[in-house]
PyMOL Python script that loads the backbone (N, CA, C, O; Angstrom):
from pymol import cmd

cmd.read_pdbstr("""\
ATOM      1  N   UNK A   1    -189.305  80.656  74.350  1.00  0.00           N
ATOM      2  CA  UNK A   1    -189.919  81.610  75.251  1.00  0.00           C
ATOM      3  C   UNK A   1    -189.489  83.017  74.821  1.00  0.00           C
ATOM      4  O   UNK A   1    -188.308  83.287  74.604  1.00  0.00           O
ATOM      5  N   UNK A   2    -190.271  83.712  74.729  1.00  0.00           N
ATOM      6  CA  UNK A   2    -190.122  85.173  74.388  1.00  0.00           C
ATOM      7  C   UNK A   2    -190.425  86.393  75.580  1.00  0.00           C
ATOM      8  O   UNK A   2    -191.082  86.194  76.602  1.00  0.00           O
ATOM      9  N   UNK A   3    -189.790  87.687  75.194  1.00  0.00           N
ATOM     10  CA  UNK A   3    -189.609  88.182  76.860  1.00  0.00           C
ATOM     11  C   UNK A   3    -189.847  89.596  76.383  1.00  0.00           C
ATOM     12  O   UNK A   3    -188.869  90.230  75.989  1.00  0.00           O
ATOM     13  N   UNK A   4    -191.093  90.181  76.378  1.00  0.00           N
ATOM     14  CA  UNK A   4    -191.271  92.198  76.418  1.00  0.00           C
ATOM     15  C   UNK A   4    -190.692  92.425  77.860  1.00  0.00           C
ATOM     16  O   UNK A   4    -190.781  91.935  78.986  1.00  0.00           O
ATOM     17  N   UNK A   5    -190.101  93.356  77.252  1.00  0.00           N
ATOM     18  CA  UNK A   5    -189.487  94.479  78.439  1.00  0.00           C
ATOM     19  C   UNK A   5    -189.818  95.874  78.000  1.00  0.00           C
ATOM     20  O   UNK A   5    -189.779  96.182  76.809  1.00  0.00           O
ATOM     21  N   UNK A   6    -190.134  96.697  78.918  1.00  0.00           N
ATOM     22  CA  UNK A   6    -191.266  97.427  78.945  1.00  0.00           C
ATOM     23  C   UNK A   6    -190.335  98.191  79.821  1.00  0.00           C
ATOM     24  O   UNK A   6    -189.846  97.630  80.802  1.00  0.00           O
ATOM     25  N   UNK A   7    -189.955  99.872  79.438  1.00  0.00           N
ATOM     26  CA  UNK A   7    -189.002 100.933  79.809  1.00  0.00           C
ATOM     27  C   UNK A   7    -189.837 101.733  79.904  1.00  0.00           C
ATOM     28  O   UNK A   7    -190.577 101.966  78.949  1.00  0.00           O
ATOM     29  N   UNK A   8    -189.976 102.508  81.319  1.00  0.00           N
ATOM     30  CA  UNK A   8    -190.374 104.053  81.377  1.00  0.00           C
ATOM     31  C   UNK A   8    -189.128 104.579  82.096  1.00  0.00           C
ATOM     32  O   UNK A   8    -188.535 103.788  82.829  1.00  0.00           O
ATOM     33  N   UNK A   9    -188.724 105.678  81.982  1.00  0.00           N
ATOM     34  CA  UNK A   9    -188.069 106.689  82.207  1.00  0.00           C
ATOM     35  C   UNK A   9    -188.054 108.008  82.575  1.00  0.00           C
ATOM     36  O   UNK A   9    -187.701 108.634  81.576  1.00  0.00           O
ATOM     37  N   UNK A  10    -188.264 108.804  83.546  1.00  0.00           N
ATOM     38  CA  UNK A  10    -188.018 110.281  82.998  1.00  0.00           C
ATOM     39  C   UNK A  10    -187.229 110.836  83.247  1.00  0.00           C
ATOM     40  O   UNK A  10    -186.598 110.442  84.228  1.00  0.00           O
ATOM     41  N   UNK A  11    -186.828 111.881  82.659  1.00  0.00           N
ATOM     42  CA  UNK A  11    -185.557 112.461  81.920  1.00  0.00           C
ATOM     43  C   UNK A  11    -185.653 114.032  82.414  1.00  0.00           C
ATOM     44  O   UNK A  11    -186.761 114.495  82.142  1.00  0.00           O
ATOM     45  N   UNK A  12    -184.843 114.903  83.021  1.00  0.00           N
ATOM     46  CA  UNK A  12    -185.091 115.866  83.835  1.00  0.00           C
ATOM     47  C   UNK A  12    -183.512 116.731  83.690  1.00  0.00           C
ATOM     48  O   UNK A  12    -182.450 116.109  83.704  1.00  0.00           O
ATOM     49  N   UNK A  13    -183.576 118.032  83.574  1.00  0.00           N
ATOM     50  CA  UNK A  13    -182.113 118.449  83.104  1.00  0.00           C
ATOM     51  C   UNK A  13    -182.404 119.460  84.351  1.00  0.00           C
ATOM     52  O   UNK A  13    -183.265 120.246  83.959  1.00  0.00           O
ATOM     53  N   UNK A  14    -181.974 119.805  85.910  1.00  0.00           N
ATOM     54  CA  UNK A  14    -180.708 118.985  85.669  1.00  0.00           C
ATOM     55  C   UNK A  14    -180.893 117.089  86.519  1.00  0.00           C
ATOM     56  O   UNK A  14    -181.909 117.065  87.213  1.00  0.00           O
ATOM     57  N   UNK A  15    -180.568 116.509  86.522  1.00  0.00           N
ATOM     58  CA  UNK A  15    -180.647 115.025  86.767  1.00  0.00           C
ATOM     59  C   UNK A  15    -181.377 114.907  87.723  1.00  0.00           C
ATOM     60  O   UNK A  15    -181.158 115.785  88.557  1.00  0.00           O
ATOM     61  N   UNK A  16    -182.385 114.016  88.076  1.00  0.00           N
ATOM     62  CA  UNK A  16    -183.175 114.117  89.289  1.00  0.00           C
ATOM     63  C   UNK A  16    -182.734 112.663  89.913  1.00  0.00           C
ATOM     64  O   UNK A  16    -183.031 111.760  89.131  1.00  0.00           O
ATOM     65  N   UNK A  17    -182.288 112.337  90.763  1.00  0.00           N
ATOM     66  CA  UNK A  17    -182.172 110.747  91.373  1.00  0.00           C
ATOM     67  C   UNK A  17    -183.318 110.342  91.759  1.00  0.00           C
ATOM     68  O   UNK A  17    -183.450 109.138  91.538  1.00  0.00           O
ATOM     69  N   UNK A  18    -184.324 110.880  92.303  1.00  0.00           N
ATOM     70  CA  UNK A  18    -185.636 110.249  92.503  1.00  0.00           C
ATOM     71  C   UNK A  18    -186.249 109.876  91.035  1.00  0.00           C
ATOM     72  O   UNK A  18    -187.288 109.232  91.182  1.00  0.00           O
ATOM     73  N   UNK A  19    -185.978 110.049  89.918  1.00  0.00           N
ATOM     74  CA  UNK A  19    -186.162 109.174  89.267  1.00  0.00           C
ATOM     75  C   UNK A  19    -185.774 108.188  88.171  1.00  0.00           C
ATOM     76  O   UNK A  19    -185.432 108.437  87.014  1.00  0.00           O
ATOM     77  N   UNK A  20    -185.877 107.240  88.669  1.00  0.00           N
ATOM     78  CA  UNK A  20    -185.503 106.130  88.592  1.00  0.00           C
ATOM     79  C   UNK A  20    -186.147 105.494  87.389  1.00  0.00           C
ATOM     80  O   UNK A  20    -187.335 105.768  87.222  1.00  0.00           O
ATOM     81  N   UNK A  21    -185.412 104.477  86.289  1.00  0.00           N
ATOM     82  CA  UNK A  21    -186.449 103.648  85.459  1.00  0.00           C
ATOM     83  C   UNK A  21    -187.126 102.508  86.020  1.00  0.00           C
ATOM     84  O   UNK A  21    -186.686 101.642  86.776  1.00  0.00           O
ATOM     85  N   UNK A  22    -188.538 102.692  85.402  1.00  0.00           N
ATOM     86  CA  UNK A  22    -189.279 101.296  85.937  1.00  0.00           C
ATOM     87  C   UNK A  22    -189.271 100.113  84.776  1.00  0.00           C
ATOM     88  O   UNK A  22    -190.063 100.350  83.863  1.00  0.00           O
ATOM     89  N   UNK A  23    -188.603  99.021  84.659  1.00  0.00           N
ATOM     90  CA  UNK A  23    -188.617  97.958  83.994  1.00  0.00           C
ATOM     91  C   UNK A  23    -189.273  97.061  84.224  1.00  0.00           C
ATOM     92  O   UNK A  23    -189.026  96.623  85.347  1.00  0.00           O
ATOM     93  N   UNK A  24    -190.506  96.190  83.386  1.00  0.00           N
ATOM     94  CA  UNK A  24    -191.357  95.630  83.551  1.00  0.00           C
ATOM     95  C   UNK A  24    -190.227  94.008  82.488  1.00  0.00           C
ATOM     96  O   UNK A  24    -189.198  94.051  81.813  1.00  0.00           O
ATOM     97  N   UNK A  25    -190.952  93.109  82.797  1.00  0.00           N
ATOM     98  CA  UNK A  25    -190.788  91.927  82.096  1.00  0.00           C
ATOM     99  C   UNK A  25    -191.874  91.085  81.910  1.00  0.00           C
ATOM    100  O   UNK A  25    -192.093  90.453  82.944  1.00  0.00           O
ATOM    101  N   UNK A  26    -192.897  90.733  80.714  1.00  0.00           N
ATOM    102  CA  UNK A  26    -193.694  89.733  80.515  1.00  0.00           C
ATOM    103  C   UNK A  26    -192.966  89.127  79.839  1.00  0.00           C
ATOM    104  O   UNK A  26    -192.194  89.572  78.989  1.00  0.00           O
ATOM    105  N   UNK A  27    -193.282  87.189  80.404  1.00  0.00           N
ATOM    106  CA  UNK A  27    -192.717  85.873  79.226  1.00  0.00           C
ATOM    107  C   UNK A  27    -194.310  85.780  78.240  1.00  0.00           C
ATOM    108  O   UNK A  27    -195.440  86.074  78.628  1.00  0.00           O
ATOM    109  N   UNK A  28    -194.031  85.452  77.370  1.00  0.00           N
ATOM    110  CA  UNK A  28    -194.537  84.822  76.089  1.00  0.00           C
ATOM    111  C   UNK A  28    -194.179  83.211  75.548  1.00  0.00           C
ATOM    112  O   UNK A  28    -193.092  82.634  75.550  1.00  0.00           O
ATOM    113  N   UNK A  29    -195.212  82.839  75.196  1.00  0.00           N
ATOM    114  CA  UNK A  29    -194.450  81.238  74.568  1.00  0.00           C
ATOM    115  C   UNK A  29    -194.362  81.164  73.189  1.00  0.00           C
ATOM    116  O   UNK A  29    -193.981  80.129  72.642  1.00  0.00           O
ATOM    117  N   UNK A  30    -194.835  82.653  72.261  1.00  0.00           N
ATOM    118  CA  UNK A  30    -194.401  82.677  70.908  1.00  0.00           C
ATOM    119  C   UNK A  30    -194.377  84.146  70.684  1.00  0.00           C
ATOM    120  O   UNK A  30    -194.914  85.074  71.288  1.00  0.00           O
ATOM    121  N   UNK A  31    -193.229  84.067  69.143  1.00  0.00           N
ATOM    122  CA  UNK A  31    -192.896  85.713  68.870  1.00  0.00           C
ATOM    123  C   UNK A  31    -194.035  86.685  68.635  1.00  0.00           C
ATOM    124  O   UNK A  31    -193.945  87.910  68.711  1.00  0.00           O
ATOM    125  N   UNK A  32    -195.658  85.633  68.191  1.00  0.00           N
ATOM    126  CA  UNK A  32    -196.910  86.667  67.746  1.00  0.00           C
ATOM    127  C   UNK A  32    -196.892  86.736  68.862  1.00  0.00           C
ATOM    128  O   UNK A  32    -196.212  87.753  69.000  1.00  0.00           O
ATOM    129  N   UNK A  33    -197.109  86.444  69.733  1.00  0.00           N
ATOM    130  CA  UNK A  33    -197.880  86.782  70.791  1.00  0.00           C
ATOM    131  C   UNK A  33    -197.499  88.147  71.788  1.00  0.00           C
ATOM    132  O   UNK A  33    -198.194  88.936  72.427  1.00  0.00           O
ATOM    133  N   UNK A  34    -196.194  88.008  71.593  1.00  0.00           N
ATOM    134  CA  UNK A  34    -195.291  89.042  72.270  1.00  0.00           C
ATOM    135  C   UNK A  34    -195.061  90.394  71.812  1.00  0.00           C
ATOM    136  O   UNK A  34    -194.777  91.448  72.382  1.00  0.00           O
ATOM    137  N   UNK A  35    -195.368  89.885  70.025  1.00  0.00           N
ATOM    138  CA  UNK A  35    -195.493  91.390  69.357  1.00  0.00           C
ATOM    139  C   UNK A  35    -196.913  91.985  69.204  1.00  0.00           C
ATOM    140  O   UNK A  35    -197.012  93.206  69.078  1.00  0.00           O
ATOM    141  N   UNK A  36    -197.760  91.388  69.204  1.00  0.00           N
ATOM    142  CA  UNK A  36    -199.112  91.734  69.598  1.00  0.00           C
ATOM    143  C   UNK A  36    -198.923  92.622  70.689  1.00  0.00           C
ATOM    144  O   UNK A  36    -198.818  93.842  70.565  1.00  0.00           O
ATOM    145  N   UNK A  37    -198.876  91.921  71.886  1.00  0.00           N
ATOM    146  CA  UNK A  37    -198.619  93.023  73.005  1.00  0.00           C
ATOM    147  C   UNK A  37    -197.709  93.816  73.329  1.00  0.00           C
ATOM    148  O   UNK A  37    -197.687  94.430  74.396  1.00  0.00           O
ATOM    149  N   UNK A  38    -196.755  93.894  72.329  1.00  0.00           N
ATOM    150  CA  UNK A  38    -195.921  95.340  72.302  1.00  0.00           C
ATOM    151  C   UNK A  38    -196.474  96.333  71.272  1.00  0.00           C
ATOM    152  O   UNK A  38    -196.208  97.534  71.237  1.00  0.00           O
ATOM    153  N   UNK A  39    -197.277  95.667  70.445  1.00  0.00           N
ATOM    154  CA  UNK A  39    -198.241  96.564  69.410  1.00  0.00           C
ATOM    155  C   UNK A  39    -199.423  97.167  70.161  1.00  0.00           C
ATOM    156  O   UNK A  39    -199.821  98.319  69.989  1.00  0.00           O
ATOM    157  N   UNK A  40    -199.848  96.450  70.847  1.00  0.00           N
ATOM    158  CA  UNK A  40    -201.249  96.972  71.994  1.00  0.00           C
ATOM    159  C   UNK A  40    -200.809  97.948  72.935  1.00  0.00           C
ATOM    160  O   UNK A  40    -201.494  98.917  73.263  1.00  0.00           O
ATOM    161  N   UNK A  41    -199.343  97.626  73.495  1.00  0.00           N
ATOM    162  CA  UNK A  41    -199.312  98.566  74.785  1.00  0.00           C
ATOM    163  C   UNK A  41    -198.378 100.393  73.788  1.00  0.00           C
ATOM    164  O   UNK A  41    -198.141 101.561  74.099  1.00  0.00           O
ATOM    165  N   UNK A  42    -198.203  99.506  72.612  1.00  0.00           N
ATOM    166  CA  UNK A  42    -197.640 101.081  71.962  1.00  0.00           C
ATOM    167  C   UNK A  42    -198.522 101.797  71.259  1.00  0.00           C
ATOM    168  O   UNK A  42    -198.205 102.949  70.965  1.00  0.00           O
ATOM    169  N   UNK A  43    -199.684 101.324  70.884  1.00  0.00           N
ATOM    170  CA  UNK A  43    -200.906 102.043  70.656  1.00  0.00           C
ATOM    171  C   UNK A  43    -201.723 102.641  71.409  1.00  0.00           C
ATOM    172  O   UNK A  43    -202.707 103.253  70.994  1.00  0.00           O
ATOM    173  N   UNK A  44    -201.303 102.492  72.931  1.00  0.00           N
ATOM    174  CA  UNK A  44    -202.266 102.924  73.987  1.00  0.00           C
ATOM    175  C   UNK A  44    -201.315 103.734  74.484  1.00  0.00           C
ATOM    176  O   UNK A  44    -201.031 104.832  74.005  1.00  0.00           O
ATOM    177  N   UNK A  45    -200.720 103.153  75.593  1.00  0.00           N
ATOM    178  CA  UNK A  45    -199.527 103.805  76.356  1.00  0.00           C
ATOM    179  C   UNK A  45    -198.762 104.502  75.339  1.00  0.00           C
ATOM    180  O   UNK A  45    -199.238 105.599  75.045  1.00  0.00           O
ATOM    181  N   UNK A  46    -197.659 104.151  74.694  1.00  0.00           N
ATOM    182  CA  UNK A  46    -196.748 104.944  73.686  1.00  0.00           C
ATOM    183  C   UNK A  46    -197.738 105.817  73.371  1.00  0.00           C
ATOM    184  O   UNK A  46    -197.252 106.740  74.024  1.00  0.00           O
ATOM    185  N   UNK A  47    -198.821 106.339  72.867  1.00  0.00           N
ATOM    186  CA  UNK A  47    -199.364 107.400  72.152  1.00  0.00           C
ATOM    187  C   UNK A  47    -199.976 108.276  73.311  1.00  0.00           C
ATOM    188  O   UNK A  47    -200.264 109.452  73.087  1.00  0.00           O
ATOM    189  N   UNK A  48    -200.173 107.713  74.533  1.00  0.00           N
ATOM    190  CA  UNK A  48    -200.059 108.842  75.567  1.00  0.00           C
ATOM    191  C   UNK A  48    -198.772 109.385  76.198  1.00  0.00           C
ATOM    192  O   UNK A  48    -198.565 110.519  76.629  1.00  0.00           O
ATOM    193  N   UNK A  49    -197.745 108.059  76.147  1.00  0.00           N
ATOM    194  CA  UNK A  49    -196.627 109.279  76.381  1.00  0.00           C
ATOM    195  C   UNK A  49    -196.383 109.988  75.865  1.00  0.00           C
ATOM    196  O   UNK A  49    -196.086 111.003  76.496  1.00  0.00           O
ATOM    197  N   UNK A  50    -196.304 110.055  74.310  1.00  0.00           N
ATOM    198  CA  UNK A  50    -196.412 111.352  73.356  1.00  0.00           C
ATOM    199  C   UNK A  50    -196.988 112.030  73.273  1.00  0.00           C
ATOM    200  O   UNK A  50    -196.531 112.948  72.592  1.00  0.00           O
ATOM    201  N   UNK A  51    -198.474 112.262  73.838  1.00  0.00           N
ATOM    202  CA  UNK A  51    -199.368 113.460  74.710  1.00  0.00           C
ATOM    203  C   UNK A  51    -198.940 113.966  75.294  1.00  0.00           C
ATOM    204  O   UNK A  51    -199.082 115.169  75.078  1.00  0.00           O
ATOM    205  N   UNK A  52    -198.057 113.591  76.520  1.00  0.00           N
ATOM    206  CA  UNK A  52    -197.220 113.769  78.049  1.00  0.00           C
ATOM    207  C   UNK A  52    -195.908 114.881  77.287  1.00  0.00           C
ATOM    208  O   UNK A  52    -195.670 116.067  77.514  1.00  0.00           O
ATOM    209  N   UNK A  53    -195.354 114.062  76.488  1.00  0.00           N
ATOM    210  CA  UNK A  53    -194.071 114.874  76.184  1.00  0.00           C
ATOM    211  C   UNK A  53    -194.615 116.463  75.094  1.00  0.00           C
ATOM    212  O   UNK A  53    -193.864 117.431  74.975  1.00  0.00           O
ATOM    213  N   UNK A  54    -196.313 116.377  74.284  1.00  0.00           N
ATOM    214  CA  UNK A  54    -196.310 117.230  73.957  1.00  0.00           C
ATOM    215  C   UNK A  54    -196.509 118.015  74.991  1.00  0.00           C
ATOM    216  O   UNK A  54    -195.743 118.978  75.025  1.00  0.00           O
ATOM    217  N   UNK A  55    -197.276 117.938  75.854  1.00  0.00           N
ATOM    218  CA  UNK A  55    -197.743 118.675  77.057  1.00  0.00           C
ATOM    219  C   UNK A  55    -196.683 119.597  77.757  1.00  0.00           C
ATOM    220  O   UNK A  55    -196.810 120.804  77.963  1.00  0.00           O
ATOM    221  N   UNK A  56    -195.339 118.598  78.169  1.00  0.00           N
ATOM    222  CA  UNK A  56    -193.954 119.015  78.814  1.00  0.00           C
ATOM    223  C   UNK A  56    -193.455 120.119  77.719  1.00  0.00           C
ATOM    224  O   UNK A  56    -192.857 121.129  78.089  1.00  0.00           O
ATOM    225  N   UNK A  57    -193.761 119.839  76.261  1.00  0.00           N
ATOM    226  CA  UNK A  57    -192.738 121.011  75.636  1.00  0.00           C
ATOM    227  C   UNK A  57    -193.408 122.041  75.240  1.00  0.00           C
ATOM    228  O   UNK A  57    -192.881 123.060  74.794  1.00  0.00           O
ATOM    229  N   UNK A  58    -194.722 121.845  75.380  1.00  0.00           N
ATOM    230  CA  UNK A  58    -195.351 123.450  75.175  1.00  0.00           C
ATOM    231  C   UNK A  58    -195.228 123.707  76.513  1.00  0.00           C
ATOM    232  O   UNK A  58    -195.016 124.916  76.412  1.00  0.00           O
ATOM    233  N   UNK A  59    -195.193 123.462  77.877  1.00  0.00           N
ATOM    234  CA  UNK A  59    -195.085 123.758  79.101  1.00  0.00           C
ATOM    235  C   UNK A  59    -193.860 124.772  79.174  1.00  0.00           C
ATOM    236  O   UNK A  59    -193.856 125.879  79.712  1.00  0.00           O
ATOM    237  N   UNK A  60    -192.808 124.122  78.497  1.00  0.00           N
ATOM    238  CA  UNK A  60    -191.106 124.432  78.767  1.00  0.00           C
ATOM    239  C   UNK A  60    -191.333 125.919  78.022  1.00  0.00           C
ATOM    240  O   UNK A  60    -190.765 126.949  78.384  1.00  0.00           O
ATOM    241  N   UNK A  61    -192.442 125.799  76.714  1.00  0.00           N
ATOM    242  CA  UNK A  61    -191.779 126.913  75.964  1.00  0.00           C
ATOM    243  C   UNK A  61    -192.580 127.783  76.526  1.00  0.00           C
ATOM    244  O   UNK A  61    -192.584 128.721  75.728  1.00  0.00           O
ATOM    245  N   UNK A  62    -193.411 128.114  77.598  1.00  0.00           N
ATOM    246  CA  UNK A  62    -194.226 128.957  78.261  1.00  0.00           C
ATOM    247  C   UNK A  62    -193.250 129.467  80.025  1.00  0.00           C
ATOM    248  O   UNK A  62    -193.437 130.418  80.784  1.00  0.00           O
ATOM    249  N   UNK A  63    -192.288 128.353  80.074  1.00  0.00           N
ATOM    250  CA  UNK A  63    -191.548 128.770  81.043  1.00  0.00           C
ATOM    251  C   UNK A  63    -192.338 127.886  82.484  1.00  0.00           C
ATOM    252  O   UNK A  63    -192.083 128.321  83.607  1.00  0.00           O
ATOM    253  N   UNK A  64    -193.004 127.016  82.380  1.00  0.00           N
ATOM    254  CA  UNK A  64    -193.785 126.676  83.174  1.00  0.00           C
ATOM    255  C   UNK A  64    -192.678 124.973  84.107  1.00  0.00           C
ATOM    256  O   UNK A  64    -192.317 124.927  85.283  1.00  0.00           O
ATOM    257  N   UNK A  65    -192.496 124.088  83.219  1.00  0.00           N
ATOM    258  CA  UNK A  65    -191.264 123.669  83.694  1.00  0.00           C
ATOM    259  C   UNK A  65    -189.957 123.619  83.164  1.00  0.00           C
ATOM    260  O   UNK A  65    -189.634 124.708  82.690  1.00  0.00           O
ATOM    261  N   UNK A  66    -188.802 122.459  83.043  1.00  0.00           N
ATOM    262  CA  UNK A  66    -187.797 123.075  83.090  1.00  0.00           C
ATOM    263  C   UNK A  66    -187.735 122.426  81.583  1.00  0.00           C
ATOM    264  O   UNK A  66    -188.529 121.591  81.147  1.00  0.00           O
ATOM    265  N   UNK A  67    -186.520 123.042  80.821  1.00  0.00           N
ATOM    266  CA  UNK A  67    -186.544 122.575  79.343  1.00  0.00           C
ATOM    267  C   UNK A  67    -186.227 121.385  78.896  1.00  0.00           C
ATOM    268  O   UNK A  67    -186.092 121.266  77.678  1.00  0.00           O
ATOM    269  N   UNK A  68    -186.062 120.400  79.629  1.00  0.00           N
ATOM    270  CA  UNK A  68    -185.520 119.163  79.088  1.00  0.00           C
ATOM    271  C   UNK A  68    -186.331 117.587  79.616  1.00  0.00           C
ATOM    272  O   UNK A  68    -185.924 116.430  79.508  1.00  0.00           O
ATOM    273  N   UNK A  69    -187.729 118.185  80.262  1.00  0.00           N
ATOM    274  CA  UNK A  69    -188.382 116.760  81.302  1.00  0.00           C
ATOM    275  C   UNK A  69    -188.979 116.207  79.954  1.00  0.00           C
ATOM    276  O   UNK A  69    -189.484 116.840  79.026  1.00  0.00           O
ATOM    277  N   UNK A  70    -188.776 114.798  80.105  1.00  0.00           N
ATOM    278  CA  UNK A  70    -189.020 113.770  78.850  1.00  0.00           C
ATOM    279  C   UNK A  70    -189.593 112.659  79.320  1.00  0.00           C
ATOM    280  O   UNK A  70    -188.845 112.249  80.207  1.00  0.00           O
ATOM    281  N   UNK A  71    -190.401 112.036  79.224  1.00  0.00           N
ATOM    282  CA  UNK A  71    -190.726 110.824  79.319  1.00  0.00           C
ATOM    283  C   UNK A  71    -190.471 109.351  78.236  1.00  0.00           C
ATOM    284  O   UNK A  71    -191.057 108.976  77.221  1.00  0.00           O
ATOM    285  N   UNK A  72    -189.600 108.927  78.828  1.00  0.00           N
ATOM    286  CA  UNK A  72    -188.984 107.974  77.264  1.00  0.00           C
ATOM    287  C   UNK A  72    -190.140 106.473  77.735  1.00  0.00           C
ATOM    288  O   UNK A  72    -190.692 106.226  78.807  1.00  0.00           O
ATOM    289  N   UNK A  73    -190.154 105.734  76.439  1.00  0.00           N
ATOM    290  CA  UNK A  73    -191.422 104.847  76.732  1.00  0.00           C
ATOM    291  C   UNK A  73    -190.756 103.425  75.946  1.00  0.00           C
ATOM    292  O   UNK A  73    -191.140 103.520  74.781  1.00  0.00           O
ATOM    293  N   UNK A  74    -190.272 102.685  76.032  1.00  0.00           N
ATOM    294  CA  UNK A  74    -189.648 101.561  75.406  1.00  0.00           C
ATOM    295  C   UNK A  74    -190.153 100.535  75.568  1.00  0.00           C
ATOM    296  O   UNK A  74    -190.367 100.249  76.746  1.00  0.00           O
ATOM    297  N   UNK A  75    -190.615  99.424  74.401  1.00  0.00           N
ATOM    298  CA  UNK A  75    -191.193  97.757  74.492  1.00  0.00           C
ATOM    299  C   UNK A  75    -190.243  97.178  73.638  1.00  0.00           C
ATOM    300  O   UNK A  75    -189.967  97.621  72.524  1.00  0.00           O
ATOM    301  N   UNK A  76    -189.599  95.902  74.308  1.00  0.00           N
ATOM    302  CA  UNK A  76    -188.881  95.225  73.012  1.00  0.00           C
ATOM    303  C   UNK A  76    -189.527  93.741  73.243  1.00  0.00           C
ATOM    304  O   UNK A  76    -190.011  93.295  74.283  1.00  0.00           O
ATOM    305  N   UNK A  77    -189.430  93.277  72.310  1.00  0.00           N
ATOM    306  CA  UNK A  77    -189.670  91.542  72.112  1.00  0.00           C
ATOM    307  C   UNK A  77    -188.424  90.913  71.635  1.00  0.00           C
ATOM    308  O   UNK A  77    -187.937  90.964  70.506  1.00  0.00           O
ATOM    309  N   UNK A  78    -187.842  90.100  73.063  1.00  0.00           N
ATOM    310  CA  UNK A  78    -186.433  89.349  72.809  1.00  0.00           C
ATOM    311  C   UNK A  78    -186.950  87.664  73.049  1.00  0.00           C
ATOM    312  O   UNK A  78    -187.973  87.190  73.544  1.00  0.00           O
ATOM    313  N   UNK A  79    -186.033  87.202  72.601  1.00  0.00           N
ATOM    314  CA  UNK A  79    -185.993  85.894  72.568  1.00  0.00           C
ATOM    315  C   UNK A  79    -185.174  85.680  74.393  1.00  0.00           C
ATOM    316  O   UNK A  79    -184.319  86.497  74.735  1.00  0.00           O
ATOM    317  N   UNK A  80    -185.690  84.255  75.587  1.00  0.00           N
ATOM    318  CA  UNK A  80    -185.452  84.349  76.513  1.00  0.00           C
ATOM    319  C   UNK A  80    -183.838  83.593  76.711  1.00  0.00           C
ATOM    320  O   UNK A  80    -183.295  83.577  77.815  1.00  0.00           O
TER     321      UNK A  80
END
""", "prot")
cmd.dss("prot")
cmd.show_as("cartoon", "prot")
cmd.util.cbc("prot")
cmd.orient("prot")
């Protein structure tokens, strides 16, 4: 059995407690299958969070928010 775990995060200087990471878990019954869908959701999702974070740092360098908000985006494929 194989297990994606699926990390969003955001990242805020100075620390925000309202937010919190959201951790997702899908099982799989083989390693293709699991890396397929960490390849699908990082071609979709992952390449919009990297929209998001360009968005945040031309924002920061205009003074618009604060210099350090990040959105971190993580998929792993582990064995269960």
């Amino acid at each position: 059995m194989w297990v994606l775990m699926i990390t969003v995060l955001a990242v805020t200087s100075p620390p925000n407690r309202n937010f919190q990471p959201s951790i997702v878990f899908q099982e799989y019954t083989s390693e293709k299958t699991c890396a397929d869908a960490k390849e699908w959701l990082e071609r979709g999702f992952g390449s919009e969070i990297a929209v998001l974070n360009k968005l945040l740092v031309d924002h920061a360098n205009s003074g618009d928010v604060r210099e350090y908000e990040k959105v971190i985006f993580s998929a792993v494929c582990t064995v269960k």
